[in-house]
C-alpha positions, -999 to +999 in steps of 0.1 A: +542-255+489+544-295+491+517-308+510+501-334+530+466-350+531+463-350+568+463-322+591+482-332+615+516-356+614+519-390+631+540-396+662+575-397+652+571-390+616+597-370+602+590-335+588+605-303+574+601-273+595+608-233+591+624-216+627+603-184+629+609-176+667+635-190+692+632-182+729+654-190+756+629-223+767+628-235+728+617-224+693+584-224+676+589-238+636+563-239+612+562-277+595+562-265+554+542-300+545+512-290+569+503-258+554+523-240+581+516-252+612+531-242+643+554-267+660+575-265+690+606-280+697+618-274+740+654-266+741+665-303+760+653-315+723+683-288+700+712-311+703+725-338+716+757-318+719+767-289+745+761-254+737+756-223+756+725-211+742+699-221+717+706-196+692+741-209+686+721-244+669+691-224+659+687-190+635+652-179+621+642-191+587+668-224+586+650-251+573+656-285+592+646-321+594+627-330+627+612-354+643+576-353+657+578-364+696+541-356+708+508-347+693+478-332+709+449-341+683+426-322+703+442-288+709+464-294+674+496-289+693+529-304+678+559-311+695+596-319+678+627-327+682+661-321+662+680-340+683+666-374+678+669-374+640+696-395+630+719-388+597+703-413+577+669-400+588+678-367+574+693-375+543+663-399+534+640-371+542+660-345+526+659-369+497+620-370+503+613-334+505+633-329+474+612-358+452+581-337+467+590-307+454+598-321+416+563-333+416+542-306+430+561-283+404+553-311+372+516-307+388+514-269+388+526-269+355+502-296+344+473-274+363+486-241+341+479-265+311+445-270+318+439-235+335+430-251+367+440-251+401+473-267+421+443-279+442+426-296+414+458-309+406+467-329+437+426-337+439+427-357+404+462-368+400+482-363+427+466-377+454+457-409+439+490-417+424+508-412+461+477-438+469+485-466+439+526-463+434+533-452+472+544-415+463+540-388+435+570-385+419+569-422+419+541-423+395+554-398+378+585-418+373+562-448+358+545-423+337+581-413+321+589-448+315+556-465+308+534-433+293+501-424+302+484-461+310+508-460+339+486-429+354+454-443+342+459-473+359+466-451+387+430-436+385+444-404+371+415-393+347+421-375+312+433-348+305+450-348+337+466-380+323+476-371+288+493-337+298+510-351+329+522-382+308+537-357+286+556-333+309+569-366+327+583-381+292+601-342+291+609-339+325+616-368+346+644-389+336+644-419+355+681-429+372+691-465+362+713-489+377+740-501+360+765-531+367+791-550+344+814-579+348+839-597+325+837-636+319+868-655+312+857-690+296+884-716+281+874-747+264+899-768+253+880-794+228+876-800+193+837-786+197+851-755+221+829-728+202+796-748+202+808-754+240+815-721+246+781-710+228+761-733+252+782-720+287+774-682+272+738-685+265+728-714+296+717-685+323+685-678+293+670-708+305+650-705+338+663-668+341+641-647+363+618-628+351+617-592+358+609-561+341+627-530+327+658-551+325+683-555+291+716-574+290+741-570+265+765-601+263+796-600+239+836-605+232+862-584+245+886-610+228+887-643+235+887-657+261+872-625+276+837-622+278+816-584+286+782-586+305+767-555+308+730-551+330+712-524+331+677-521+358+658-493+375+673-502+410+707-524+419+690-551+438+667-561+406+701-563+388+718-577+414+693-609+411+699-613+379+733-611+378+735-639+404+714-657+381+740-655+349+772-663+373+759-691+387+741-706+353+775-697+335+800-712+361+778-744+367+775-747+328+810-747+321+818-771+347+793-796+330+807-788+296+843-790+302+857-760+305+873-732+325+854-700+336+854-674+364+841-640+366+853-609+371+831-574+388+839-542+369+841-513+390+812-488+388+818-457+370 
């Protein structure tokens, strides 16, 4: 079952939580990332929306998104509420839960490996990777792309490191952003191709420098020009192609020439 460090979860963190009883005042839920413990959520705290009785929002065993609303540190008492949890709350935690559950299964299987424990698993590798890159999956997602310095940079010690390296290379296939544009340039000299050369090639010079990053630059017939970028998120390829539209317009201008730019639509 995915886990958490603490014991208890912060005010207004969000969690996922199991309906086991419902009562006419409210329903108990069990939160799945704190080893099952017991929650409440008070009926003014189902929905925002009217209904005649609780068990026409609520039915044991639903899994849903909450948000924590009170917590008694002493007594251990938790209380929720599904009301307050916005749709883009749920579908980032969804999204969350979902990442969790990926990594805790890569770390069992990494734990079978060895012929050691889930326990020892999260003890050696996955708690220190959610403390270097943020999150496990995350680290796993560094491990697929960068091998197994990215966990030992992490403080993930071997073998923990060579076998989860390896079932990350297998199983986590890191989602890349992709976006592409088409350059029209026309220069209309005697020198147009060294012209055109220069305008192409001008957003090399000072570009950013970021990492995991390729661009492929080439004709689609004259005078149409493909840029295609490819990065691990859309703002990080977003930057750089600000970068080449800018260097490429500005260029042309000083050269001479003609040139716009056109956005492909994303597939």
């Amino acid at each position: 079952m995915v886990r958490k460090r603490k014991k208890l979860p912060e005010l207004y963190e969000l969690v996922i939580g199991t309906i086991k009883e419902i009562y006419d005042h409210g329903a108990f839920v069990e939160l799945d990332e704190y080893g099952g413990l017991e929650a409440y959520v008070p009926l003014n705290e189902v929905s925002h929306s009217w209904f005649r009785g609780i068990r026409e929002v609520l039915k044991v065993g639903q899994k849903k998104v909450f948000k924590v609303i009170r917590v008694d540190r002493r007594r251990g008492f938790v209380d929720i509420s599904l009301k307050r949890v916005s749709s883009a709350e749920h579908k980032a935690k969804i999204y969350e839960w979902k990442r969790a559950q990926r990594a805790e299964k890569l770390l069992e299987m990494a734990a079978k490996k060895l012929g050691l424990s889930l326990d020892e698993a999260y003890e050696k590798a996955g708690w220190k990777l959610e403390d270097y890159y943020g999150e496990i999956f995350a680290g796993l997602e560094e491990a697929s792309l960068r091998g197994k310095e990215a966990l030992l940079k992490a403080g993930v010690p071997d073998p923990w490191a060579t076998v989860l390296a390896e079932l990350a290379k297998s199983y986590v296939k890191v989602r890349k952003a992709e976006i592409r544009g088409i350059f029209t340039v026309t220069c209309r000299h005697p020198d147009g191709i060294d012209r055109l050369k220069r305008i192409l090639l001008s957003w090399t010079e000072n570009a950013p420098r970021l990492e995991d990053v390729k661009v492929k630059m080439y004709t689609v017939g004259a005078p149409r020009y493909r840029i295609d970028i490819e990065a691990l998120d859309y703002e990080t390829a977003e930057t750089l192609l600000k970068h080449i539209i800018n260097s490429v317009l500005s260029k042309a201008k000083e050269e001479g020439c003609e040139a716009s730019f056109e956005r492909l639509k994303q597939k």
